[in-house]
C-alpha positions in Angstrom: 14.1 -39.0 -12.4 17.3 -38.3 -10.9 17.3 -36.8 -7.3 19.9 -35.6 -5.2 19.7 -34.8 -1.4 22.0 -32.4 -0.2 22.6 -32.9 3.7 23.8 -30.3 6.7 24.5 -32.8 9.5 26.7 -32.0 12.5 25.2 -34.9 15.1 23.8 -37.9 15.9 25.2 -40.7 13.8 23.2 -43.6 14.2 20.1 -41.3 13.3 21.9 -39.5 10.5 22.6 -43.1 9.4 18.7 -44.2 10.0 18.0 -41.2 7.6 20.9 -42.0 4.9 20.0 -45.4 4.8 16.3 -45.0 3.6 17.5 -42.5 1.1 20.3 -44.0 -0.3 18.5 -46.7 -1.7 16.5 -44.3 -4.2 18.2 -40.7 -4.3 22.0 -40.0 -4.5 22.9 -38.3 -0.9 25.4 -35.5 -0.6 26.4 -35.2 3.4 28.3 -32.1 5.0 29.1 -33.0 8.4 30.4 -30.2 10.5 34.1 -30.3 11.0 33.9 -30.4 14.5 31.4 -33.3 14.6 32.5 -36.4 15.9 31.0 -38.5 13.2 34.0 -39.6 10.6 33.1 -39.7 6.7 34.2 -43.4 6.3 30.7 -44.3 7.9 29.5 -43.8 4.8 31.7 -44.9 2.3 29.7 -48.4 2.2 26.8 -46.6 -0.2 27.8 -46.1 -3.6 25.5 -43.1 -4.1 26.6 -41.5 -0.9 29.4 -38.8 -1.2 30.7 -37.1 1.9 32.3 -34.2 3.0 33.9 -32.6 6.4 34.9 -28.9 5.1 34.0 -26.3 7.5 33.1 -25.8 11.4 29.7 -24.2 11.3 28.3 -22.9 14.1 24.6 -21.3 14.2 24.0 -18.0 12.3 27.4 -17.9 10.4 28.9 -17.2 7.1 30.2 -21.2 6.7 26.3 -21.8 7.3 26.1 -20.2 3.4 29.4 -22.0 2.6 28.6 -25.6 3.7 25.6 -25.7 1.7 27.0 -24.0 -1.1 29.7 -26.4 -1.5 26.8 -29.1 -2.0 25.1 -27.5 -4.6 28.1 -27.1 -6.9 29.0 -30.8 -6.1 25.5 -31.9 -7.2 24.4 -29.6 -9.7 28.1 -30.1 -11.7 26.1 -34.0 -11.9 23.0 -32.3 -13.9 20.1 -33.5 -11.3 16.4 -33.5 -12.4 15.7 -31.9 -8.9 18.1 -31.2 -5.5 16.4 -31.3 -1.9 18.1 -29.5 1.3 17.8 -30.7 4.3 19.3 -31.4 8.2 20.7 -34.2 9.4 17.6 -34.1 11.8 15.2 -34.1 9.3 12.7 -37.3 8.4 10.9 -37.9 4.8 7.6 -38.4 5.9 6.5 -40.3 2.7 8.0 -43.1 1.1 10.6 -42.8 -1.5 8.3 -43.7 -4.2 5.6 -40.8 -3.2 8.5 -38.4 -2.9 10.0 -38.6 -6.9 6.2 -39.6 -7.7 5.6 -35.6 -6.4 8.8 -34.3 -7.9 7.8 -36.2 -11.4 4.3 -34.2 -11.6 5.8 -30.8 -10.3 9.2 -30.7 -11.9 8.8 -27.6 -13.7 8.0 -25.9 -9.9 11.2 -24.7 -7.2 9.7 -25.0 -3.7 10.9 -22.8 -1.2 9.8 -20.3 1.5 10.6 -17.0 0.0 9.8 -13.9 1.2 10.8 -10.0 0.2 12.5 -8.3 3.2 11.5 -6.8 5.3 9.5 -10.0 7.3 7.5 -8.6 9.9 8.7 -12.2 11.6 11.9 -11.5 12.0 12.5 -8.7 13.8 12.1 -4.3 13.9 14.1 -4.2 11.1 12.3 -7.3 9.4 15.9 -8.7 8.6 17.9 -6.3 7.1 20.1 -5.8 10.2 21.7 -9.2 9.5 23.5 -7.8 6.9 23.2 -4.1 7.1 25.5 -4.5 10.3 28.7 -6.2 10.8 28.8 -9.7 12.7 31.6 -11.7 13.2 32.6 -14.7 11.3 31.8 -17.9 12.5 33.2 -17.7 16.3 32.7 -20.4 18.6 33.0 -20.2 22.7 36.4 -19.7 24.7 37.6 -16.4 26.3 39.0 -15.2 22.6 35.9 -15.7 21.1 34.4 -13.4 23.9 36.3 -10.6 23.1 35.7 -10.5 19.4 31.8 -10.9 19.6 32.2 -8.1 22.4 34.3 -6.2 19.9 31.7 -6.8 16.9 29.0 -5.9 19.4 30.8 -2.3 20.1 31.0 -1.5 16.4 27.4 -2.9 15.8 26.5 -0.2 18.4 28.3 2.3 17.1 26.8 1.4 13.6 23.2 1.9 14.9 24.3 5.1 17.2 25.5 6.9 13.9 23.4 5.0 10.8 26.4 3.9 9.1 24.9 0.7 7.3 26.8 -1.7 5.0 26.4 -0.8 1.5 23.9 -3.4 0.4 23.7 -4.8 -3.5 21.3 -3.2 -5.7 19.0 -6.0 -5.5 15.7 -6.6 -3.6 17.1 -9.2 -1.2 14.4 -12.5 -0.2 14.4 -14.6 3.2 12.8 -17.8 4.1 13.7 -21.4 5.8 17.5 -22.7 4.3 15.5 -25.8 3.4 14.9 -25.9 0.1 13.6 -28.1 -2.9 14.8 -26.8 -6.4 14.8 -28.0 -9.8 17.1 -28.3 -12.5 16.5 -25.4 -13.7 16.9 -23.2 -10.4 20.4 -25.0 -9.7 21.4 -24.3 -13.4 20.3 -20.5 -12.3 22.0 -20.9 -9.4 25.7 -21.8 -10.6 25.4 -19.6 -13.6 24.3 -16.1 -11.4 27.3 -16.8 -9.2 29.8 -17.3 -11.7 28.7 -14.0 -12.7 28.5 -12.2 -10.1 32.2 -13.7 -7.7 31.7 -11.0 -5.1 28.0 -11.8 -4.4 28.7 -14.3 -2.0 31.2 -12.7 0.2 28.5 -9.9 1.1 27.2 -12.7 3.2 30.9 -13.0 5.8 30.1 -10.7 8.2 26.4 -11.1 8.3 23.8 -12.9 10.5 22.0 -16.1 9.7 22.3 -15.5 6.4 22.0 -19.2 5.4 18.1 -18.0 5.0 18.8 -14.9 2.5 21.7 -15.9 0.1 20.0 -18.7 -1.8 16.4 -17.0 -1.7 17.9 -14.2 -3.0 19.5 -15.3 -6.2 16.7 -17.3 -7.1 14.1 -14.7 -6.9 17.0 -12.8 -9.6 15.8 -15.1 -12.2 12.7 -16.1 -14.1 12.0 -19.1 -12.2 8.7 -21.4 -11.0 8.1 -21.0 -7.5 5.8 -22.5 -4.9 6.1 -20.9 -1.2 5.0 -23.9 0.2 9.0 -25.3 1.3 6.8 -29.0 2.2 8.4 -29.1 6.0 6.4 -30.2 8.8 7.7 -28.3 11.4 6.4 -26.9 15.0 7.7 -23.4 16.1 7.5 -22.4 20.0 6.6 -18.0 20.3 10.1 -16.4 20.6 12.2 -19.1 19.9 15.2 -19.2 17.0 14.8 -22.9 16.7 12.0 -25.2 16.2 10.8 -27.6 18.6 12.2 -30.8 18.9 9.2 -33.6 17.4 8.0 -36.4 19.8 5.8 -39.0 19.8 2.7 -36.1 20.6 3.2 -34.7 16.6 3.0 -38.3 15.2 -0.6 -38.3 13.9 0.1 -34.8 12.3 3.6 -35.7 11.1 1.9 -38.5 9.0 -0.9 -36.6 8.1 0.9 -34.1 6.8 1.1 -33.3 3.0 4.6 -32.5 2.1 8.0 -34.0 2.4 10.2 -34.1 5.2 9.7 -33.1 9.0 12.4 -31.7 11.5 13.6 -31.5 13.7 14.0 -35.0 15.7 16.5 -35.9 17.9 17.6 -39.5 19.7 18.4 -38.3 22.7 14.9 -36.8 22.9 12.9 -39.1 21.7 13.8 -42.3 19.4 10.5 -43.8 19.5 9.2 -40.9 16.9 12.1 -41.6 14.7 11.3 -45.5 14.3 7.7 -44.7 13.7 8.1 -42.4 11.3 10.3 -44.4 9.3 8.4 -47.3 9.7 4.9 -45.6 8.7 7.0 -44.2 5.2 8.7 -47.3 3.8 
């Protein structure tokens, strides 16, 4: 069974290299790293079934977070995968390589991802819909510049609300979940063929608002497809927070006990002892 990983990493080498490394060996690994990471690409031009790509700056919430990953799927669908896994550069496979295609084998005809019609009670009054009913700016970063133009788009956001003047949305029921997907052939077929179709779909998405959780959900939920809600991520969210937690060595036991995939987020700097355990317990 042929498997490609599909990788958003913008930190961290010597973990992001921990996590290529187990991978490599098994799965072909397609890497984004943020153009404004420090980490160069030629780290990993020592793995034959590692490709590597620095194309856009993406900060959090912006419309190059739907690019980034977009870019990877066209790179590894175009190579006609059995199945193609999303994930972070903080994430962790949390069984071996073996259990993971040994999974993927006996559910290939299923896509799993968290999908979820909008509105989501979890996100918000509106349930979502503001992140693209509204207009947000494109992918600004700090500085004094920056300032004014999120205080500009901020002014018009207000005046949106003040007077109901939405964004025309596309005549479409529009899904949400976690950007961290597993999908199979099939779906990524799907995937490439709706937006070949449909060229303007994506640029809905460049004045919109985390919409790295809405674009893919969306066009998948378009087609006739298998899905499971279950996305197979052990993760650990805090009450009112916009990121998960970062994992330590107090989620071990129910990192290993879990029953899907992958895990995230971990971080070095935080705690490296969870990372060499985790890797260790899943060889």
């Amino acid at each position: 069974m042929r498997i490609a990983i599909l990788i958003l990493a913008h930190k961290n080498q010597h973990q992001l290299q921990l996590l290529v490394e187990r991978l490599q060996s098994d799965f072909d690994v397609y890497i984004h790293l943020d153009k404004k990471s420090d980490i160069s690409e030629n780290v990993f031009a020592q793995y034959p079934h590692v490709f590597c790509i620095k194309k856009y700056d993406v900060n959090w919430g912006s419309y190059n977070g739907v690019l980034a990953p977009l870019e990877l799927f066209k790179m590894a669908v175009e190579k006609d995968y059995d199945y193609y896994i999303h994930i972070s550069g903080q994430d962790l496979p949390v069984k071996s390589n073996k259990a993971i295609i040994d999974f993927l084998k006996k559910n290939k005809d299923v896509s799993f991802l968290d999908a979820y019609p909008l509105p989501r009670d979890i996100w918000g009054k509106d349930g979502g819909f503001g992140r693209i009913a509204y207009y947000w700016e494109y992918n600004i970063g700090t500085g004094f510049v920056n300032y004014l133009i999120k205080t500009g788009f901020r002014i018009v956001r207000k005046i949106q609300f003040a007077f109901n003047r939405k964004r025309k949305l596309p005549d479409i029921t529009l899904y949400g979940g976690a950007n961290w997907v597993n999908i199979n052939k099939e779906a990524g077929r799907y995937l490439l063929t709706y937006l070949n179709e449909h060229p303007e779909y994506i640029k809905l998405f460049k004045h919109s608002a985390n919409a790295d959780e809405i674009w893919l959900q969306t066009i998948l939920k378009t087609g006739d497809l298998n899905f499971n809600a279950d996305y197979l991520r052990y993760v650990v969210w805090s009450p009112g927070e916009v990121s998960p937690e970062i994992l330590t060595m107090k989620n071990l036991p129910d990192i290993l006990s879990y029953h899907g995939l992958f895990a995230r987020k971990f971080d070095e700097s935080v705690d490296e002892n969870v990372i060499r355990e985790v890797l260790n317990a899943t060889k």
